[in-house]
LOKOLMAR-208782 format. One record per residue: residue number from 1; residue in one letter; x negated, y negated, z of N, C-alpha, C in turn. Coordinates in Angstrom, 2 decimals, always signed. Layout:
// LOKOLMAR-208782
ATOM  seq  type      n.u      n.v      n.w     ca.u     ca.v     ca.w      c.u      c.v      c.w
ATOM  NUM     A        X        Y        Z        X        Y        Z        X        Y        Z
...
This chain:
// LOKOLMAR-208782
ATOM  seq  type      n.u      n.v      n.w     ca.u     ca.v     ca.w      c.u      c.v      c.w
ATOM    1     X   +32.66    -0.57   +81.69   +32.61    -1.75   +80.85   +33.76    -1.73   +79.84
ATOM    2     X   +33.89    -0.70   +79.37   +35.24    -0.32   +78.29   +36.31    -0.93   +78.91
ATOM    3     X   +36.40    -0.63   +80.39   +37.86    -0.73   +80.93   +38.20    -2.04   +81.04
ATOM    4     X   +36.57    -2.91   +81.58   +36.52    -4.43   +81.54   +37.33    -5.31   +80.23
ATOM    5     X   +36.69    -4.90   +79.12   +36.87    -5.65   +77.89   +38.98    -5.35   +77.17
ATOM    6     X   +39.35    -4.28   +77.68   +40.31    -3.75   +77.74   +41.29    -4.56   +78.31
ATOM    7     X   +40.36    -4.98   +79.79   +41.63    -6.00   +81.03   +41.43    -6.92   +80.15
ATOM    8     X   +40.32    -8.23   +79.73   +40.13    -9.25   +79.66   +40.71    -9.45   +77.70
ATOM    9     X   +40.99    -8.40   +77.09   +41.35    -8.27   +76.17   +43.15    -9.43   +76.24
ATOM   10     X   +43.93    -9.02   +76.53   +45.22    -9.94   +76.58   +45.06   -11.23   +77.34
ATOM   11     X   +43.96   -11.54   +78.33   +43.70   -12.90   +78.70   +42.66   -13.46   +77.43
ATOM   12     X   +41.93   -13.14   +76.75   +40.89   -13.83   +75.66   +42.07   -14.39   +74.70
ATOM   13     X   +43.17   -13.43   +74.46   +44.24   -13.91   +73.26   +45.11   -15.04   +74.10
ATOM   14     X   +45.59   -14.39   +75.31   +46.60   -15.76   +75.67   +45.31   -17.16   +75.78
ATOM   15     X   +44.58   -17.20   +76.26   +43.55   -18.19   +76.14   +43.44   -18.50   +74.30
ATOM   16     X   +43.38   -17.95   +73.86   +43.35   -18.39   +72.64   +44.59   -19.28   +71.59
ATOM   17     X   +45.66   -18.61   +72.14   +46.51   -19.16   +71.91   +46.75   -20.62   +72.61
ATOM   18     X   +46.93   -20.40   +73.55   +46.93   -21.81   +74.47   +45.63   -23.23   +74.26
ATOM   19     X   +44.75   -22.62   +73.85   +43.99   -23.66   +72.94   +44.05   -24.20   +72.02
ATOM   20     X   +44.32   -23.17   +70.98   +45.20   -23.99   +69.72   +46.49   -24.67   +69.69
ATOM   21     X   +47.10   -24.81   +70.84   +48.39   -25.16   +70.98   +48.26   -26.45   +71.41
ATOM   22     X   +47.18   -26.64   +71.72   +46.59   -27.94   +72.52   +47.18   -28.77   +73.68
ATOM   23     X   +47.40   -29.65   +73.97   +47.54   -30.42   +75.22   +48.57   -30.44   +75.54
ATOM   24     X   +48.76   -30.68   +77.00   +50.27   -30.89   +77.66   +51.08   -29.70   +77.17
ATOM   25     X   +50.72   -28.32   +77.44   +51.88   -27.31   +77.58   +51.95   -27.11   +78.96
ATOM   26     X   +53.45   -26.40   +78.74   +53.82   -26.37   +80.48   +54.19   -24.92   +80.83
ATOM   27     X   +53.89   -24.08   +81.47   +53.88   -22.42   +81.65   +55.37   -22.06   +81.78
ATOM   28     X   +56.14   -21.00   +81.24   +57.54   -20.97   +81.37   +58.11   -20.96   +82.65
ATOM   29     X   +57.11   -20.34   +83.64   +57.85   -20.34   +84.99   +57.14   -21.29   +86.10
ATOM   30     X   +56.38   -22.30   +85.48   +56.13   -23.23   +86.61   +56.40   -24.52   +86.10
ATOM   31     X   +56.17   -25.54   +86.90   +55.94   -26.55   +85.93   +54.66   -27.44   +85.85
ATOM   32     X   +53.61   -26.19   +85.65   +52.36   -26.38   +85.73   +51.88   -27.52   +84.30
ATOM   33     X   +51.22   -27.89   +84.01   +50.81   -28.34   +82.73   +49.62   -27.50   +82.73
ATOM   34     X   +48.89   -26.87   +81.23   +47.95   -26.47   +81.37   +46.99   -27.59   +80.45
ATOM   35     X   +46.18   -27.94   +80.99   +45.15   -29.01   +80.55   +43.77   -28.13   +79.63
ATOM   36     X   +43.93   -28.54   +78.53   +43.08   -27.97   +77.04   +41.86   -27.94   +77.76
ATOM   37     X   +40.91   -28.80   +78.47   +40.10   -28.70   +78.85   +39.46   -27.53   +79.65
ATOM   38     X   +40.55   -27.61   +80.75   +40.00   -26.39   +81.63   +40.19   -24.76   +81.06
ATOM   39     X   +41.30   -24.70   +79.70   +41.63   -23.72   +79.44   +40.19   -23.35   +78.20
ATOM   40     X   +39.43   -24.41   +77.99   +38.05   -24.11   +76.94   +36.90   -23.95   +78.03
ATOM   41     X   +36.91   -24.34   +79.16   +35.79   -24.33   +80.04   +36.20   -22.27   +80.35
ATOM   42     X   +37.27   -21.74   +80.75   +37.85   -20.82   +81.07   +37.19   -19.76   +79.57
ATOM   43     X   +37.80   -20.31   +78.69   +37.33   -19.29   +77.59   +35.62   -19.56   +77.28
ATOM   44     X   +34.99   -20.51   +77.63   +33.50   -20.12   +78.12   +33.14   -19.28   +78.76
ATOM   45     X   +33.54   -19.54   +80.10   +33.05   -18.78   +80.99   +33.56   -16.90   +80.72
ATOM   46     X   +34.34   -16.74   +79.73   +34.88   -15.80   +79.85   +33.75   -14.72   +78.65
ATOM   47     X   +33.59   -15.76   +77.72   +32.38   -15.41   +76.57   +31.56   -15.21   +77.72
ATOM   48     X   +30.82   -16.03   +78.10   +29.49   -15.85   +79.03   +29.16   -14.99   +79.63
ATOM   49     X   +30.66   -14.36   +80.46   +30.45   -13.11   +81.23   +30.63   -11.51   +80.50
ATOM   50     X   +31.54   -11.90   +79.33   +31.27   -10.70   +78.65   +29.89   -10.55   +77.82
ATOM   51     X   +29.13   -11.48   +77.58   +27.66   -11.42   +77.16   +26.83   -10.43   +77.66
ATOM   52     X   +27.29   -11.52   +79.11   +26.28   -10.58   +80.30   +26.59    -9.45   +80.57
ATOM   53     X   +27.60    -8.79   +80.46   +27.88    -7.58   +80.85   +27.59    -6.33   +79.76
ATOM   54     X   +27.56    -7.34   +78.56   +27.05    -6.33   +77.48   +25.87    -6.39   +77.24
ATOM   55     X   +24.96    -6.25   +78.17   +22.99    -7.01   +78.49   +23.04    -5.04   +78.50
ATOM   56     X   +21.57    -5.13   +78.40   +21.23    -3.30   +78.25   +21.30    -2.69   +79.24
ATOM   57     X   +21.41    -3.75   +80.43   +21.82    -2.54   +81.85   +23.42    -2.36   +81.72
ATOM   58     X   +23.82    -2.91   +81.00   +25.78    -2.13   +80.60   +25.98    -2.15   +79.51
ATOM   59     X   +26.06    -0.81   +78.86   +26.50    +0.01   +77.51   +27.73    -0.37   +77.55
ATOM   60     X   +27.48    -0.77   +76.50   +29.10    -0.84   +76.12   +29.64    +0.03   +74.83
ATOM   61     X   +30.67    +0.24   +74.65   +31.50    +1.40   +73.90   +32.25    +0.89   +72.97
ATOM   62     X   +32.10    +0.58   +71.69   +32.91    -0.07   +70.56   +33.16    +1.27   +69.64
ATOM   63     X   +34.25    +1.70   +69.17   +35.05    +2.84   +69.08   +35.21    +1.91   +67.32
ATOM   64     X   +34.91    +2.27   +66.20   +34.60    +2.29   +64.94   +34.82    +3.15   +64.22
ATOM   65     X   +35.62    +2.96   +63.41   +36.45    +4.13   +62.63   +34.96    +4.73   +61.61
ATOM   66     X   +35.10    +5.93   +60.96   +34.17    +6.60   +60.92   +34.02    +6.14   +59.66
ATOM   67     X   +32.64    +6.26   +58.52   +32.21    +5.35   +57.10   +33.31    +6.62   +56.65
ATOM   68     X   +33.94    +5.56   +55.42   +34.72    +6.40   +54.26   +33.46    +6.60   +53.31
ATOM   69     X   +33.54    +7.26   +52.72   +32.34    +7.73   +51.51   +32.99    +7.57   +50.43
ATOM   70     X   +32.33    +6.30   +50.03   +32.53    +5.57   +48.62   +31.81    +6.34   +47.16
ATOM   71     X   +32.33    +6.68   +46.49   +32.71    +7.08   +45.15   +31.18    +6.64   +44.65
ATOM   72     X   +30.38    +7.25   +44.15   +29.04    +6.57   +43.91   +29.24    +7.10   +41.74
ATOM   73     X   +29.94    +8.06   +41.52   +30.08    +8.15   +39.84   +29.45    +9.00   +39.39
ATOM   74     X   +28.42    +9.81   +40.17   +28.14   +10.91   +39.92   +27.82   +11.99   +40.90
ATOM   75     X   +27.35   +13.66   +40.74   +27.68   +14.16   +41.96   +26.87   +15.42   +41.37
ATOM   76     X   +26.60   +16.59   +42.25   +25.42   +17.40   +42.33   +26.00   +18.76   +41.84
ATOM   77     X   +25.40   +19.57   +41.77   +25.66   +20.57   +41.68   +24.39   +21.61   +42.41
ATOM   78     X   +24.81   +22.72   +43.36   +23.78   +23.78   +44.13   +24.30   +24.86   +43.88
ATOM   79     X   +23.21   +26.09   +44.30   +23.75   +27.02   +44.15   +22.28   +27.89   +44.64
ATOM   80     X   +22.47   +29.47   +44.55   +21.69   +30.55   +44.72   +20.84   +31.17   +43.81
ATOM   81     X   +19.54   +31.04   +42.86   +18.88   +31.97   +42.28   +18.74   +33.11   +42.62
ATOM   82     X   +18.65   +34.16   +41.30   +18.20   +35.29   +41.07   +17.19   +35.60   +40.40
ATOM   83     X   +16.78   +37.42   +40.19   +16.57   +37.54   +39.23   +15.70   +38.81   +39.06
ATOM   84     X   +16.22   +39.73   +38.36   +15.97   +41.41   +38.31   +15.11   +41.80   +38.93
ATOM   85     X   +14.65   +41.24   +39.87   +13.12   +42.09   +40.20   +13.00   +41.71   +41.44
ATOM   86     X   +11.87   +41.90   +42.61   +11.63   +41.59   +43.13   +11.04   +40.12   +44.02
ATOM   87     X   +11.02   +39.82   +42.55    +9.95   +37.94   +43.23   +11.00   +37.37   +41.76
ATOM   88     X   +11.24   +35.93   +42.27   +11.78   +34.52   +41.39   +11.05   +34.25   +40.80
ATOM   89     X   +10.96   +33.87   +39.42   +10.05   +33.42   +39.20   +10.68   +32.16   +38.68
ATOM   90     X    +9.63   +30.96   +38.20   +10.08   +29.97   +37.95   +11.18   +29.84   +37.41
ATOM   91     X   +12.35   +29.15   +37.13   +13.92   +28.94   +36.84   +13.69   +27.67   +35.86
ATOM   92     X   +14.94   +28.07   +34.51   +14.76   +26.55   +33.96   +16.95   +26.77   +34.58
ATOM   93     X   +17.55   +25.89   +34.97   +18.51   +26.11   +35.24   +19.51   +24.75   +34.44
ATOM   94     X   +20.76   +25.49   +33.98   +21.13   +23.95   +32.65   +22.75   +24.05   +33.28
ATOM   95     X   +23.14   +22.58   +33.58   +24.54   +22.46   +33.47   +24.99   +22.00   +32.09
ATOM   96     X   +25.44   +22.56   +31.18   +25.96   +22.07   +29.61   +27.55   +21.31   +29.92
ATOM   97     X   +27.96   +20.21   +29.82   +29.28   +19.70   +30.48   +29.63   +20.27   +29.02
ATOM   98     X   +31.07   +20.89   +29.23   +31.76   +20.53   +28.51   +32.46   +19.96   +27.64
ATOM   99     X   +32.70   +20.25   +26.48   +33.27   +19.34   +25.47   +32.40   +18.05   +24.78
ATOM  100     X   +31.30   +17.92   +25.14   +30.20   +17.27   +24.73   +28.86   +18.34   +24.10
ATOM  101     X   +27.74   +17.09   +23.86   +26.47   +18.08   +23.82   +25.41   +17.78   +24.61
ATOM  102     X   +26.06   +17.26   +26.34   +25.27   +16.55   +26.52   +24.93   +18.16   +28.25
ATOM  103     X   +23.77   +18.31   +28.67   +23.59   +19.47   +29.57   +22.43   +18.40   +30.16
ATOM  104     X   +22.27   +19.20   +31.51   +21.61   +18.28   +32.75   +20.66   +19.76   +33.41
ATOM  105     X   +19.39   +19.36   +33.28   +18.48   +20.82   +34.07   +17.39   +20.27   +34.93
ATOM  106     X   +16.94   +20.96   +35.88   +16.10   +21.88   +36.22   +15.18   +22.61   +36.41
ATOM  107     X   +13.98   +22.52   +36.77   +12.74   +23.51   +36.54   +12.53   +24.03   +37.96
ATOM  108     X   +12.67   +25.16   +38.14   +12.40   +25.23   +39.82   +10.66   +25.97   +39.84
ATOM  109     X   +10.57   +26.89   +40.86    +8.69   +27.55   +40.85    +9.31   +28.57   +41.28
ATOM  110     X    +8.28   +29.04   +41.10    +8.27   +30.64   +41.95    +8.43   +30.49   +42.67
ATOM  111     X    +9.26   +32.01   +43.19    +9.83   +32.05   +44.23   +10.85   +31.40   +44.81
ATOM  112     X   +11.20   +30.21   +44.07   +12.80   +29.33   +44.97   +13.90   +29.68   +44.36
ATOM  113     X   +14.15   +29.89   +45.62   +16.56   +30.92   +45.67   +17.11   +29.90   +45.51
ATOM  114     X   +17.00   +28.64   +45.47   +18.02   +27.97   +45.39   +17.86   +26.70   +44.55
ATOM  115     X   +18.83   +25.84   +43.97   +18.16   +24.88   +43.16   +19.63   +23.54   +43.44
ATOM  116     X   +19.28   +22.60   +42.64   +20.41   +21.86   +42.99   +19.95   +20.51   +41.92
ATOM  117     X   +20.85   +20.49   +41.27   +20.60   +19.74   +39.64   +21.53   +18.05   +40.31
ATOM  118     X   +20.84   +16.93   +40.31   +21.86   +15.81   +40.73   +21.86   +14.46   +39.69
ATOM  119     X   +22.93   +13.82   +40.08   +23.10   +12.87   +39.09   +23.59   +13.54   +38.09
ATOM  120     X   +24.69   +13.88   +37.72   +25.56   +14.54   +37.23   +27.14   +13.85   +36.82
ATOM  121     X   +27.45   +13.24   +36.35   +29.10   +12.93   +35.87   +29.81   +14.01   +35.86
ATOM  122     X   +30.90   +13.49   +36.54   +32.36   +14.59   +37.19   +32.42   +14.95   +35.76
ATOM  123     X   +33.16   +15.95   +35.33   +33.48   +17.01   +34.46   +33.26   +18.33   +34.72
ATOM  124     X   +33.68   +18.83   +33.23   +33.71   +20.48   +33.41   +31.85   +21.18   +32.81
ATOM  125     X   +31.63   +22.14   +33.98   +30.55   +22.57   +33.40   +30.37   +23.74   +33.36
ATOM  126     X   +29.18   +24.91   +32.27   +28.98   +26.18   +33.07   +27.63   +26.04   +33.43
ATOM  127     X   +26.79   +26.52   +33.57   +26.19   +26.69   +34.20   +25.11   +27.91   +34.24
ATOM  128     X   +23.96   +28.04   +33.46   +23.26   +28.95   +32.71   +21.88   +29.11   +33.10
ATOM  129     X   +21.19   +30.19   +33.53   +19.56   +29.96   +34.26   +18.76   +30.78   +32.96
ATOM  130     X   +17.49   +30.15   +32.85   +16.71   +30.99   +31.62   +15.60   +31.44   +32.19
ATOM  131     X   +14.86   +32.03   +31.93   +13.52   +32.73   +31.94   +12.90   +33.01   +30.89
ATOM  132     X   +12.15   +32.83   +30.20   +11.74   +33.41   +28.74   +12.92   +33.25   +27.72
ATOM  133     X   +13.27   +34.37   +27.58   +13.95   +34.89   +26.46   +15.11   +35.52   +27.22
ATOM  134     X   +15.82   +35.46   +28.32   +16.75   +35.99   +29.08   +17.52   +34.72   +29.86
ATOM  135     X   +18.59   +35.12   +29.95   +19.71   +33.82   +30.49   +20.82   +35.01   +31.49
ATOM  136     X   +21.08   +33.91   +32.46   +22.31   +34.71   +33.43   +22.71   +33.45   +33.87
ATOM  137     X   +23.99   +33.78   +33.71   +25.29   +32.56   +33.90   +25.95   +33.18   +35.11
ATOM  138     X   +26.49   +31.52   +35.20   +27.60   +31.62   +36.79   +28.94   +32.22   +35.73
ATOM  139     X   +29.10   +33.89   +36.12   +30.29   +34.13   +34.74   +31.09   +34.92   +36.24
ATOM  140     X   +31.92   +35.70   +35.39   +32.96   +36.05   +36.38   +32.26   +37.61   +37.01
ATOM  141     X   +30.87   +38.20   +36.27   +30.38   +38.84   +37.11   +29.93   +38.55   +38.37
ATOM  142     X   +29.25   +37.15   +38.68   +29.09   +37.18   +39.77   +30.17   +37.11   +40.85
ATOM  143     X   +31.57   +36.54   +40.14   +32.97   +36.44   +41.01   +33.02   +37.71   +41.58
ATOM  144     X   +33.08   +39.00   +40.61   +33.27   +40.25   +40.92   +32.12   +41.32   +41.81
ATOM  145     X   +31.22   +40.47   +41.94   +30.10   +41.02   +42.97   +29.12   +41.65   +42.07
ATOM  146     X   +28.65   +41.10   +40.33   +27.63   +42.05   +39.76   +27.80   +43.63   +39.94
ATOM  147     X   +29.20   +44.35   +39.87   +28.45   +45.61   +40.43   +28.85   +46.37   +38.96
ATOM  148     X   +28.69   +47.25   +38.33   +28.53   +48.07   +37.83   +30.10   +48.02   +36.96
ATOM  149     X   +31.16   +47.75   +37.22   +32.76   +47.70   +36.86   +32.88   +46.55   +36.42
ATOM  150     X   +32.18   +45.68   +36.55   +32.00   +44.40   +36.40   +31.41   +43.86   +35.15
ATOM  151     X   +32.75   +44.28   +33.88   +32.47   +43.73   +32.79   +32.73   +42.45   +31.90
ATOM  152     X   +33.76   +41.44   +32.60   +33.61   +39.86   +32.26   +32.51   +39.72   +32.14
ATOM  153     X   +31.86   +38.66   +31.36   +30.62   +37.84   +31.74   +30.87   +36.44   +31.34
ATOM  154     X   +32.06   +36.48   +30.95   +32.50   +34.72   +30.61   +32.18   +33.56   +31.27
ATOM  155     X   +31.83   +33.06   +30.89   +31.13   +31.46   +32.27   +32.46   +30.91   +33.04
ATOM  156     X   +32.29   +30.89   +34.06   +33.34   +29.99   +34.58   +32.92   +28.62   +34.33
ATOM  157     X   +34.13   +27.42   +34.72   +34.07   +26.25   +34.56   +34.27   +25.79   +36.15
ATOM  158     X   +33.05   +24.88   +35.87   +32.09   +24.28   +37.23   +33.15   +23.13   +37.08
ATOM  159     X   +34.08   +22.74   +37.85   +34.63   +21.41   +37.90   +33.77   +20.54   +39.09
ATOM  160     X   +33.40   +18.92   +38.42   +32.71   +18.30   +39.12   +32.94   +17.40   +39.67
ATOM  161     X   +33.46   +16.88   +41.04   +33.89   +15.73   +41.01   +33.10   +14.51   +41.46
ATOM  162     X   +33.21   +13.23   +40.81   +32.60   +12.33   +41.36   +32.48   +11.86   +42.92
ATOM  163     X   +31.51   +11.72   +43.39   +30.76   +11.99   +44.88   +30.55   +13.00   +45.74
ATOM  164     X   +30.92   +13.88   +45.20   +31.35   +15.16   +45.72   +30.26   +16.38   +45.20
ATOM  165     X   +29.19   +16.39   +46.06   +28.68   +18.15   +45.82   +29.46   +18.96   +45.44
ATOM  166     X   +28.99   +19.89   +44.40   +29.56   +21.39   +43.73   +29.04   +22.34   +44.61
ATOM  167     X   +29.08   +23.43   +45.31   +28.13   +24.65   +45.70   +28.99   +25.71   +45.85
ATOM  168     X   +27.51   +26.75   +45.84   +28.17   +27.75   +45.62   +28.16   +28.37   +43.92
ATOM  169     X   +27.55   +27.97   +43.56   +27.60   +27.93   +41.71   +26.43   +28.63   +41.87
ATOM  170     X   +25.85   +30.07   +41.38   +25.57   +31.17   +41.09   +24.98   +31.64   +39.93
ATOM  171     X   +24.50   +31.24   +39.34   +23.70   +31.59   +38.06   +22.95   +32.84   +38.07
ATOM  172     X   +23.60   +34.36   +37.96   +22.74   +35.36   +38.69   +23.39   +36.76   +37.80
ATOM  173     X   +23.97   +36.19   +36.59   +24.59   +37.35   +35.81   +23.64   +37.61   +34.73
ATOM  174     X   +22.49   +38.28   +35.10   +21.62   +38.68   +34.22   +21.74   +39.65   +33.09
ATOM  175     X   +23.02   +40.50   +33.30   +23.37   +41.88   +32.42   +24.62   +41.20   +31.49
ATOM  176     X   +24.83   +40.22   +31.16   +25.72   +40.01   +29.84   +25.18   +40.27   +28.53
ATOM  177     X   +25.66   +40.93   +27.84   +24.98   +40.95   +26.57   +24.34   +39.83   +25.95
ATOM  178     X   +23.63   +40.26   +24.59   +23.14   +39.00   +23.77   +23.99   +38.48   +23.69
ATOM  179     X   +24.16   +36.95   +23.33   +24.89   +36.02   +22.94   +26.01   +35.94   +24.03
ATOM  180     X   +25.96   +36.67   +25.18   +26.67   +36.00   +26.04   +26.88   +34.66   +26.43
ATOM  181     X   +25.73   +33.94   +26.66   +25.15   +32.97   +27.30   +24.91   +32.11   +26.40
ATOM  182     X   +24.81   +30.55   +26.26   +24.16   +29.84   +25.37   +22.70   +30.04   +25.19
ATOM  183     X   +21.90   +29.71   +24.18   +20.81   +29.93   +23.88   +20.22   +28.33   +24.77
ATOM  184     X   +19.06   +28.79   +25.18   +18.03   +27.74   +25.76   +17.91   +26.31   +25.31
ATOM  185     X   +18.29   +25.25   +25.25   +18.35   +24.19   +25.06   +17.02   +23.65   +24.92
């Protein structure tokens, strides 16, 4: 059917053209006249049969460039929970944007590794998980693998862009000193 609509593709346009051109044209190499009439009965019949051919016993194949993903103005942020022990326990998890006082959170339950804060405005963020009285940030310990040598604990900056998921953002640096971290909001 593809191949059909393909042939009949440069006859639908010369038919088209030759209709709007209207009456009494004469073909360059004959000296045919082509009469408006038969050339609209022609582009009927030509609709009609491509109708029918596009009926559900013949699929047809329309080749559609793929959706662009339009800019919606705000955008998510995911990532991996932790947390010293054996079992998660509930998470309050805070994006604080930058340069404002304005932060976006979170409450997850027990037991869930992963969380994902949305509706979010592009900017810069860090990115801070609490429990009680304890906080662990996405800092450059977790860059460095938490291990033991691993004395940064500075927050990195979560850049966010509008429509665009963040992941990969890590909130799991539980060993920064006091006042590493912002205090609980």
């Amino acid at each position: 059917m593809k191949n059909t609509i393909l042939l009949f593709t440069p006859l639908i346009v010369l038919i088209l053209v030759l209709s709007a051109c209207g009456s009494g044209l004469t073909l360059s190499n004959t000296s045919e006249v082509v009469d408006p009439t038969q050339v609209e009965i022609a582009r009927q019949r030509l609709v009609a049969q491509l109708a029918t051919d596009a009926s559900p016993t013949h699929q047809v194949e329309i080749n559609t460039p793929e959706p662009v993903a339009t800019s919606t103005g705000v955008a998510s942020i995911t990532g991996t929970l932790s947390y010293p022990s054996e079992f998660i326990p509930a998470l309050v998890v805070v994006a604080y944007r930058q340069g404002t006082t304005e932060y976006y959170t979170i409450t997850t339950v027990n037991g869930q590794g992963t969380y994902q804060i949305d509706n979010i405005p592009p900017g810069t963020y860090h990115v801070v998980t609490y429990y009680n009285n304890m906080a662990a940030g996405y800092s450059q310990a977790v860059l460095c693998g938490l291990r033991v040598d691993c004395t940064d604990h500075s927050l990195i900056d979560v850049i966010v862009n509008s429509g665009n998921p963040t992941s990969h953002i890590n909130p799991n640096d539980w060993y920064g000193s006091p006042g590493s971290f912002p205090p609980k909001p």
